[in-house]
Each structure stands twice: as structure tokens, then as C-alpha cells.
C-alpha angles and dihedrals in degrees: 000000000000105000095232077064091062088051092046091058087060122084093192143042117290104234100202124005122182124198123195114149107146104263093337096106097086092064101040108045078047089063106038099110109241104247088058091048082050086047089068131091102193124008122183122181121178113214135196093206134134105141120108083254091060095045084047088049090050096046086047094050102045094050084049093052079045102059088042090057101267126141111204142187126194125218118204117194127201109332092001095251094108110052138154123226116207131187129183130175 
């Protein structure tokens, strides 16, 4: 299932979505359209990142957060390579 589907069944605003699958949260965050991502109130992903593609992705994501209203805070763990974004209106 295409996770714009998933936004589509709702009729109102998601209040929280997590999002932990194991190095699949670049794609699909790329490819959430941005009026779901603006539908949201709170959104948390935990990333196993640490290359200079992931540092350039997170930048990326939290401007554009940014630019839809969200405020946002980063958490590293251990060496930094393992970190959770998370973004609330």
C-alpha cells in the first residue's frame, strides 16, 4: 500500500505518526505529498544514518518542516549515527 493511500482513508488530521522501519524512512517521508505531511500535528522517525547523504536528507527534511509550520529537535544517540527527528505544530 502507497503511504499517501493510508492519508487518503482518513477524513481528519493524524495527530501523532511514528515512523521506525529499519532504513525505509528516507523514501518514504520523500514521497509523503506535502499537504499530508501539513495534515499532521506530530511526526517522530527514527534513522540509522551518519553519511554525508543522510546529513544532506535531514537537512532537506527539517527546512522543509520548516517551511510547512513545523518546529522540530533531533536526538543522536551513541556515535550519532542512530538519531530520531521529530517535528510538532
Amino acid at each position: 500500500i502507497d503511504i499517501n493511500e493510508i492519508f487518503e482513508s482518513y477524513d481528519s488530521k493524524i495527530n501523532f505518526m511514528k515512523i521506525d522501519i529499519e532504513g525505509g524512512e528516507i523514501d518514504v517521508l520523500n514521497h509523503i505529498k506535502d499537504d499530508y505531511l501539513s495534515s499532521l500535528r506530530c511526526l517522530s522517525a527514527e534513522f540509522h544514518g551518519g553519511s554525508d547523504e543522510f546529513d544532506h536528507f535531514q537537512s532537506f527534511f527539517v527546512s522543509k518542516m520548516t517551511r510547512l509550520g513545523f518546529k522540530s529537535f533531533t536526538v543522536y544517540y551513541g556515535d550519532g549515527k542512530l538519531r530520531t527527528l521529530s517535528f510538532w505544530k
